[in-house]
TORSE-996363 format. One line per field, with one value per atom (N, C-alpha, C, O): residue number from 0; residue in three letters; atom name; z, y, x. Coordinates in steps of 0.05 Angstrom, whole numbers, plus 5000, padded with zeros to 4 digits. Layout:
n <- NUM / ...
res <- ALA / ...
atom <- CA / ...
z <- Z / ...
y <- Y / ...
x <- X / ...
# end
This chain:
n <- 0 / 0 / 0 / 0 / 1 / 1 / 1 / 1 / 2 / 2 / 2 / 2 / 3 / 3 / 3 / 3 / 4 / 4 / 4 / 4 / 5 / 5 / 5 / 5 / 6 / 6 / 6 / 6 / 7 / 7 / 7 / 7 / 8 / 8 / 8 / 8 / 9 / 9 / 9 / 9 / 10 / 10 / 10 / 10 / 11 / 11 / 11 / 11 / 12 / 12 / 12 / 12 / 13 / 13 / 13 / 13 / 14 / 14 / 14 / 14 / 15 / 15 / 15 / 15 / 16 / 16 / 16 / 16 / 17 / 17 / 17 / 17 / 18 / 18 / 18 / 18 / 19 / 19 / 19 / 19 / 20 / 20 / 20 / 20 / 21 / 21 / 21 / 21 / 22 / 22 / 22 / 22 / 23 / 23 / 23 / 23 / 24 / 24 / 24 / 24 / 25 / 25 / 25 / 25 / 26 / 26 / 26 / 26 / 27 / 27 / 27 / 27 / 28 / 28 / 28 / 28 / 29 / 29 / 29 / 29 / 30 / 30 / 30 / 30 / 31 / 31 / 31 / 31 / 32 / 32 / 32 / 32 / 33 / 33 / 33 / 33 / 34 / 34 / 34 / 34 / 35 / 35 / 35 / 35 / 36 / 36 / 36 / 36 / 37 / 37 / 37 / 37 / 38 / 38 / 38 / 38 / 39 / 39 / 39 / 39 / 40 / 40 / 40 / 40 / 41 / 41 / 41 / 41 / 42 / 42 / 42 / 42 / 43 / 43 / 43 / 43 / 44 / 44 / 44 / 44 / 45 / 45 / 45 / 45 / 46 / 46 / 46 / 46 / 47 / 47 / 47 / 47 / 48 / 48 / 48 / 48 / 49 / 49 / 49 / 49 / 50 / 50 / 50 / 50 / 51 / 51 / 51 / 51 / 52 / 52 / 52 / 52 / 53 / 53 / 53 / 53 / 54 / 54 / 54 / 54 / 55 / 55 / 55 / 55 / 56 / 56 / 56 / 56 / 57 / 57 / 57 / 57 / 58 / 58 / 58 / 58 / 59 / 59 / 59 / 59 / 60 / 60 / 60 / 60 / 61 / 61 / 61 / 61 / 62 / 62 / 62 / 62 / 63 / 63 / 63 / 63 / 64 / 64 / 64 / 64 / 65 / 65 / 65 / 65 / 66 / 66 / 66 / 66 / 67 / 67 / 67 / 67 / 68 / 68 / 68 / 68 / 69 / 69 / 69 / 69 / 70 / 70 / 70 / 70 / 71 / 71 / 71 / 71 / 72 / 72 / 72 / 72 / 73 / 73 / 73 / 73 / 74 / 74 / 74 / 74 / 75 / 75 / 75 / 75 / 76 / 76 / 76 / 76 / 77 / 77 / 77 / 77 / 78 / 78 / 78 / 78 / 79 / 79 / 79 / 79 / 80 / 80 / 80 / 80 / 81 / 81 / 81 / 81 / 82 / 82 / 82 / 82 / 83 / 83 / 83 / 83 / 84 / 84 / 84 / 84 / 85 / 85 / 85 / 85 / 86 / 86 / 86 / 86 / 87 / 87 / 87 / 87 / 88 / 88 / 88 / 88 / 89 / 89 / 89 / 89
res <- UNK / UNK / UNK / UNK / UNK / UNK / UNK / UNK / UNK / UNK / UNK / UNK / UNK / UNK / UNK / UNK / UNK / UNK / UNK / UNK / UNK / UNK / UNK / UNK / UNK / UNK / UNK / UNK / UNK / UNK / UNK / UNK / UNK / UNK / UNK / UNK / UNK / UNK / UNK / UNK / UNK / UNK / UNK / UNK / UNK / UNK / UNK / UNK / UNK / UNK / UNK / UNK / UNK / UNK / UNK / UNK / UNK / UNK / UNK / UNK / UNK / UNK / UNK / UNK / UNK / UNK / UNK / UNK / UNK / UNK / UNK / UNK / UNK / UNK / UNK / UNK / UNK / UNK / UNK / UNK / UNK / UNK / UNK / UNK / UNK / UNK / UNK / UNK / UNK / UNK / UNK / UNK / UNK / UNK / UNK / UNK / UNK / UNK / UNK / UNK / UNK / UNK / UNK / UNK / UNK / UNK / UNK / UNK / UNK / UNK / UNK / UNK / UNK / UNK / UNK / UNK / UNK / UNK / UNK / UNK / UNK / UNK / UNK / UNK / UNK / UNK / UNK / UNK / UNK / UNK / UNK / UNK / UNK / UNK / UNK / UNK / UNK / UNK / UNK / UNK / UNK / UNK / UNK / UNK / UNK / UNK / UNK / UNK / UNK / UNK / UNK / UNK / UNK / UNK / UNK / UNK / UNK / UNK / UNK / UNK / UNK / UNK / UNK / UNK / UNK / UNK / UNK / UNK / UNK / UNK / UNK / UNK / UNK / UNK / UNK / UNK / UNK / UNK / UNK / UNK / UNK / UNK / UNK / UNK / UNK / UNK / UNK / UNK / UNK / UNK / UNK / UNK / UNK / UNK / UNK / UNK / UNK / UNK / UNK / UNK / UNK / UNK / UNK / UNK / UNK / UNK / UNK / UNK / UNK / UNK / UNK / UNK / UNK / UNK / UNK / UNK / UNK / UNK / UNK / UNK / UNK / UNK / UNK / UNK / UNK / UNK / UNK / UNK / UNK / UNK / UNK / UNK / UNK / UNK / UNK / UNK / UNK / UNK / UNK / UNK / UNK / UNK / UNK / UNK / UNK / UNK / UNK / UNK / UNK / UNK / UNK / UNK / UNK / UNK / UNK / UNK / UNK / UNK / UNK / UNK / UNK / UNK / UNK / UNK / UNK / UNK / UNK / UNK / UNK / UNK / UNK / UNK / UNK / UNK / UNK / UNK / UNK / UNK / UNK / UNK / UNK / UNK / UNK / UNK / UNK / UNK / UNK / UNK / UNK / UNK / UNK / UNK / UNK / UNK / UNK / UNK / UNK / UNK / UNK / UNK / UNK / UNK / UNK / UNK / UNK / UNK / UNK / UNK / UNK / UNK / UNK / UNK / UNK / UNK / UNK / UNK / UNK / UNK / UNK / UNK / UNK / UNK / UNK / UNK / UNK / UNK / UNK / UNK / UNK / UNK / UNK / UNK / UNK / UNK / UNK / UNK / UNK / UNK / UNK / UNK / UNK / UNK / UNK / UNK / UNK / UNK / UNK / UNK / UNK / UNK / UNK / UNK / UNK / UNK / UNK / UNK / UNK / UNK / UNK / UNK
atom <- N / CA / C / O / N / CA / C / O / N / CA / C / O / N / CA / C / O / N / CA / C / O / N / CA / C / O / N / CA / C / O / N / CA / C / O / N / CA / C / O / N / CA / C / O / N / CA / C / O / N / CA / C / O / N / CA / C / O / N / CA / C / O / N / CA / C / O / N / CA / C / O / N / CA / C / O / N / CA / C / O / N / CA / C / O / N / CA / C / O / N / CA / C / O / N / CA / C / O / N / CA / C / O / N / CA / C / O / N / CA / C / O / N / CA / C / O / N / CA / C / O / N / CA / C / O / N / CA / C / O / N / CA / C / O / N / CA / C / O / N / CA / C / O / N / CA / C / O / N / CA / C / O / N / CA / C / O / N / CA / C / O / N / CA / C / O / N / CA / C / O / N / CA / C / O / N / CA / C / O / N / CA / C / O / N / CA / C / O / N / CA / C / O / N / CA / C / O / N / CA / C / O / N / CA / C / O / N / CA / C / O / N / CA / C / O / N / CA / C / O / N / CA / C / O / N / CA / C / O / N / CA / C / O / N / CA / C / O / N / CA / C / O / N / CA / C / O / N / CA / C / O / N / CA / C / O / N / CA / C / O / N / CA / C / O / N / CA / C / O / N / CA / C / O / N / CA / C / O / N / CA / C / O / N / CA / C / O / N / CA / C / O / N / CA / C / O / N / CA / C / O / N / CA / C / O / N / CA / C / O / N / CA / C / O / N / CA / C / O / N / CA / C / O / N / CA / C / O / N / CA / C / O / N / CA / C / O / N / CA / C / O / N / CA / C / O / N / CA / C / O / N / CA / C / O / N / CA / C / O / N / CA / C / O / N / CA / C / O / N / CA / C / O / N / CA / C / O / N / CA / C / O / N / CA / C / O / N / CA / C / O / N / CA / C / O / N / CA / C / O / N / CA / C / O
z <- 6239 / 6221 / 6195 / 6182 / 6187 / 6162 / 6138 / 6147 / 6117 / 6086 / 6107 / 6114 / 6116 / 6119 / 6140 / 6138 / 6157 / 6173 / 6166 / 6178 / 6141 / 6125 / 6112 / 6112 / 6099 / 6080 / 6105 / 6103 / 6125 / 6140 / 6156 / 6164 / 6160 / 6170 / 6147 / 6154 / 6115 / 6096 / 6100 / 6105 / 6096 / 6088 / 6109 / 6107 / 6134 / 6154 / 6155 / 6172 / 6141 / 6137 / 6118 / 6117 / 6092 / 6072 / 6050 / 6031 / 6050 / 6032 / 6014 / 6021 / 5992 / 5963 / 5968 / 5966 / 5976 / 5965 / 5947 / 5946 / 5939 / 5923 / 5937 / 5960 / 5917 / 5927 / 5940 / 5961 / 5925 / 5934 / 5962 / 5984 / 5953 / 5975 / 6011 / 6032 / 6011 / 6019 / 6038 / 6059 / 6027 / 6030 / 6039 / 6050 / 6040 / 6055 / 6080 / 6103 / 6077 / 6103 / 6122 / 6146 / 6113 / 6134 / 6137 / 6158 / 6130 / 6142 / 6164 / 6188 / 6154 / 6177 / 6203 / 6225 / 6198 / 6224 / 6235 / 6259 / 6222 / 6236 / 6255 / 6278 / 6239 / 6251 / 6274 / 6292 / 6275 / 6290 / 6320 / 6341 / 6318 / 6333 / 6350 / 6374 / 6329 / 6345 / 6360 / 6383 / 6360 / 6368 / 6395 / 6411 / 6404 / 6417 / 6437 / 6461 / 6425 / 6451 / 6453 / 6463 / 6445 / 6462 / 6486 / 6505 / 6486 / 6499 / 6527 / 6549 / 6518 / 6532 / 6561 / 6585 / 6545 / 6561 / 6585 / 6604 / 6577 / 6590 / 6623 / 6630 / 6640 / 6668 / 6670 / 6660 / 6685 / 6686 / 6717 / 6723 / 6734 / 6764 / 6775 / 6790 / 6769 / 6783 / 6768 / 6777 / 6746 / 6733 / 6732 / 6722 / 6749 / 6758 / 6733 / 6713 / 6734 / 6717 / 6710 / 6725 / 6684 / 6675 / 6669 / 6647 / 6680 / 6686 / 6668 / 6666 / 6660 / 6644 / 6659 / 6678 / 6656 / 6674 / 6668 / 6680 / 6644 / 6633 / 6640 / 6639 / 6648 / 6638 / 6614 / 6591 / 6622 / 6595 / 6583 / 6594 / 6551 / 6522 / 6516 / 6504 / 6527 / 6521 / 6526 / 6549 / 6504 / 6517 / 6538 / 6544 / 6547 / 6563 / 6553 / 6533 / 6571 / 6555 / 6561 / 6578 / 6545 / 6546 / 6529 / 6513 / 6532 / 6526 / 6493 / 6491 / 6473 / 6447 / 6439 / 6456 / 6412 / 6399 / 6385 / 6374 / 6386 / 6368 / 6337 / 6330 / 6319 / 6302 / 6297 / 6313 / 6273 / 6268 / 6258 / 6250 / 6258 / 6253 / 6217 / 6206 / 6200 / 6176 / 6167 / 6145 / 6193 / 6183 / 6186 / 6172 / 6206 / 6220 / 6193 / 6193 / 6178 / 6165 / 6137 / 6118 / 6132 / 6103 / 6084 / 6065 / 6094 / 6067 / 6070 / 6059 / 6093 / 6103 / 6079 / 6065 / 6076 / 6041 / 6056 / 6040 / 6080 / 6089 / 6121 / 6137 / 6126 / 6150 / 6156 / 6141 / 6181 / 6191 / 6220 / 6236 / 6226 / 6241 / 6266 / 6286 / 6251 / 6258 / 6266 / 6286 / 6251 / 6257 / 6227 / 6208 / 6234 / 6207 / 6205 / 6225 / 6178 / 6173 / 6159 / 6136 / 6180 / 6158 / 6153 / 6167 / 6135 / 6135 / 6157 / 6174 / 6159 / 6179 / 6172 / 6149 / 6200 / 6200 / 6225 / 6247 / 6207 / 6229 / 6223 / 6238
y <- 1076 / 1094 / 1079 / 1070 / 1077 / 1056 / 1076 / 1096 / 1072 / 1084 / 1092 / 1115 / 1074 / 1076 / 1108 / 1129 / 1104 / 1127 / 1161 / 1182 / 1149 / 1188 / 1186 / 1209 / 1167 / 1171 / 1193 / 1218 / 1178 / 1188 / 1214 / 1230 / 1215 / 1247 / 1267 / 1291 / 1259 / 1274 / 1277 / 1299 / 1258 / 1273 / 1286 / 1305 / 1279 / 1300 / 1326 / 1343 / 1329 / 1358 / 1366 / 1390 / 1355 / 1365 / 1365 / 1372 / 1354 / 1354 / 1329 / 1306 / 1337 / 1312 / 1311 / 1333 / 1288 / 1282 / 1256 / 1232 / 1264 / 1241 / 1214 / 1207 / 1201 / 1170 / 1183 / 1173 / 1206 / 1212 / 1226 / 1220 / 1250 / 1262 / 1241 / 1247 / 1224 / 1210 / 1191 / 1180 / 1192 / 1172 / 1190 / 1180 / 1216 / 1240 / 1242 / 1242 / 1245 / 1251 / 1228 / 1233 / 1201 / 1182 / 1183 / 1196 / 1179 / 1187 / 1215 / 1215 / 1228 / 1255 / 1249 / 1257 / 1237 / 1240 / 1215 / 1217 / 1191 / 1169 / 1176 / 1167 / 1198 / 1210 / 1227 / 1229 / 1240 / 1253 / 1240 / 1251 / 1218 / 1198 / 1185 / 1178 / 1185 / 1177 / 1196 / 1187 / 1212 / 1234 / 1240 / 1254 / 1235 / 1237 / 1215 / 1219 / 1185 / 1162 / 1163 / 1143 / 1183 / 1186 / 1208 / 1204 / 1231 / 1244 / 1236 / 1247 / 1217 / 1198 / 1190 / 1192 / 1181 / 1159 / 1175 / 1164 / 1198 / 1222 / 1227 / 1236 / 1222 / 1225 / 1254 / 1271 / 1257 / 1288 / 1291 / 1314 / 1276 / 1284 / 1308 / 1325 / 1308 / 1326 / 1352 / 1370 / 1353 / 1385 / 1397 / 1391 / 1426 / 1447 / 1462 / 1469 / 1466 / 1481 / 1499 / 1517 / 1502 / 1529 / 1563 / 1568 / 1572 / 1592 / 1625 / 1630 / 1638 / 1672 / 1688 / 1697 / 1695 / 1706 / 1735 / 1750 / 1746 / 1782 / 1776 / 1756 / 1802 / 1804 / 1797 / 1792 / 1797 / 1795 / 1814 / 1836 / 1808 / 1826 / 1839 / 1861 / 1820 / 1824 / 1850 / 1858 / 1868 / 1898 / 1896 / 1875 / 1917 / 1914 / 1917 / 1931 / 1898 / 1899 / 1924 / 1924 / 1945 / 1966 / 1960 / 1942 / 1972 / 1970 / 1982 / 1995 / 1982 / 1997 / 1998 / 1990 / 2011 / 2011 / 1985 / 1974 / 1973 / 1952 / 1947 / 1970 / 1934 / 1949 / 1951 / 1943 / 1962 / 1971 / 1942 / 1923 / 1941 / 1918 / 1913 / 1890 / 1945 / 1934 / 1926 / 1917 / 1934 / 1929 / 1904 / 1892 / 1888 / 1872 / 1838 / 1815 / 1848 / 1832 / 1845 / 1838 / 1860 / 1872 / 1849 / 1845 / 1826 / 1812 / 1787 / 1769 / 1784 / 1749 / 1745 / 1760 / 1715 / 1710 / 1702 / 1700 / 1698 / 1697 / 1712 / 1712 / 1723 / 1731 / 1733 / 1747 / 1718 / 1718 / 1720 / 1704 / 1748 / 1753 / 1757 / 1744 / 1784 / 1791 / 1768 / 1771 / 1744 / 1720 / 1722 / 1735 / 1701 / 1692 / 1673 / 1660 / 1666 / 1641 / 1622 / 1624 / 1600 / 1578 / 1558 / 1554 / 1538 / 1509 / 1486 / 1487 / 1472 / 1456 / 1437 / 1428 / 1428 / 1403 / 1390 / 1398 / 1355 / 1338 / 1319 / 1301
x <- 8747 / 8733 / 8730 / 8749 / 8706 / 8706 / 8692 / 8682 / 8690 / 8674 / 8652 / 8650 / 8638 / 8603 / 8608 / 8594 / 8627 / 8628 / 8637 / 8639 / 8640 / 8658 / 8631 / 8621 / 8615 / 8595 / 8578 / 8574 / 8571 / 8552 / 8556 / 8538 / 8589 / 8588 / 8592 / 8590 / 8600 / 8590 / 8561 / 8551 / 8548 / 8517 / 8510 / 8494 / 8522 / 8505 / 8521 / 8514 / 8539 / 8556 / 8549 / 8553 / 8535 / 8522 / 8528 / 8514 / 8562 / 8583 / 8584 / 8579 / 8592 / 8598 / 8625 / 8637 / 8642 / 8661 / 8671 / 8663 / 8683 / 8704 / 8706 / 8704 / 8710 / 8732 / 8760 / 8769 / 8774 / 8801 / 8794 / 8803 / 8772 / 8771 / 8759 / 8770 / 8740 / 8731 / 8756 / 8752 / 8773 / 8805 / 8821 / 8841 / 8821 / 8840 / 8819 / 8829 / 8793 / 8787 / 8788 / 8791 / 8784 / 8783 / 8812 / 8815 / 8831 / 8865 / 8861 / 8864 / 8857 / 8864 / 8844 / 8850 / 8825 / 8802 / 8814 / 8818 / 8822 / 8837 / 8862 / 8866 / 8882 / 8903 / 8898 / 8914 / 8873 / 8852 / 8849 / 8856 / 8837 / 8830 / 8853 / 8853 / 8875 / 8893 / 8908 / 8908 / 8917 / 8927 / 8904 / 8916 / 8878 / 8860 / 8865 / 8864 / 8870 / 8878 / 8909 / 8921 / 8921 / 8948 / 8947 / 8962 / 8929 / 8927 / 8908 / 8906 / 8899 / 8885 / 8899 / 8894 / 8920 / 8939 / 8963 / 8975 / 8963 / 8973 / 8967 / 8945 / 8986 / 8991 / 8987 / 9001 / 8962 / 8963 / 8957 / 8950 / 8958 / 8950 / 8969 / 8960 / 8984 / 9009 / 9013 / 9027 / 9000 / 8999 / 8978 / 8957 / 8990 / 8972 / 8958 / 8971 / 8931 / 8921 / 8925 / 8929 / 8925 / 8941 / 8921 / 8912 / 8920 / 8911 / 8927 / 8951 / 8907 / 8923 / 8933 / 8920 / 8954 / 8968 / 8971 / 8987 / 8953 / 8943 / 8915 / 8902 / 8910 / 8881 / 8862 / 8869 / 8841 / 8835 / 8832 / 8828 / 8832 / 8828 / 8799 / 8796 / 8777 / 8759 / 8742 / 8742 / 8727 / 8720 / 8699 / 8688 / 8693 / 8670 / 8650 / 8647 / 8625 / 8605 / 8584 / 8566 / 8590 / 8571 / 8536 / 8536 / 8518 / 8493 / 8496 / 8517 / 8485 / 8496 / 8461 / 8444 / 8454 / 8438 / 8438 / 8458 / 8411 / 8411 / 8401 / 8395 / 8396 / 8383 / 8358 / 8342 / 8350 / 8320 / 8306 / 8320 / 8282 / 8273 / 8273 / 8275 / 8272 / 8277 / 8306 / 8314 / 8320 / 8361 / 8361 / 8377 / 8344 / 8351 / 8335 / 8342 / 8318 / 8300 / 8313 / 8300 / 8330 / 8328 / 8328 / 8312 / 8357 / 8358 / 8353 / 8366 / 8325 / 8318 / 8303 / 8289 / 8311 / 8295 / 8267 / 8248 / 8260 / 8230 / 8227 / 8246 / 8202 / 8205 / 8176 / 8162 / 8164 / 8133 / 8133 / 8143 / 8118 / 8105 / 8138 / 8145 / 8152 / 8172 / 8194 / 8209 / 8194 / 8218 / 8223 / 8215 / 8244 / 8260 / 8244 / 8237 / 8233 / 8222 / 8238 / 8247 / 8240 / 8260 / 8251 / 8231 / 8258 / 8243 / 8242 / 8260 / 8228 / 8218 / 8236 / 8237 / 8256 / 8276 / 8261 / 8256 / 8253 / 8249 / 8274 / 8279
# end
């Protein structure tokens, strides 16, 4: 993980950081990384997949009301031809 690589996943995250800050994140994503090729290295043929042993939590999915089209557009800062209008990313 080098400078050029925190510069570049800052700008594509959108974020300003620091020289300090810049120097904490390449440590933790390095510590990151590593912690990733130890798990790597991990004999796992012989352990059974671990599976939930409750049900699940999740509610059921009933049908509901959805909302109205002015609830749904009240506070879009643009909206054409019933969409959200957003800016054009090439």
């Amino acid at each position: 993980m080098t400078e050029i690589d925190i510069e570049k996943l800052a700008k594509l995250s959108k974020l300003t950081l620091s020289e300090t800050e810049a120097a904490q994140a390449k440590e933790r994503l390095q510590a990151l990384l590593r912690l990733m090729e130890n798990l790597k290295g991990l004999d796992l043929k012989n352990i059974e997949p671990m599976v939930a042993s409750e049900p699940s939590s999740l509610r059921e999915d009933i049908p509901a009301q959805g909302f109205s089209y002015e609830q749904a557009f009240m506070n879009a800062p643009q909206e054409e031809n019933h969409h959200f209008a957003i800016p054009k990313v090439i």
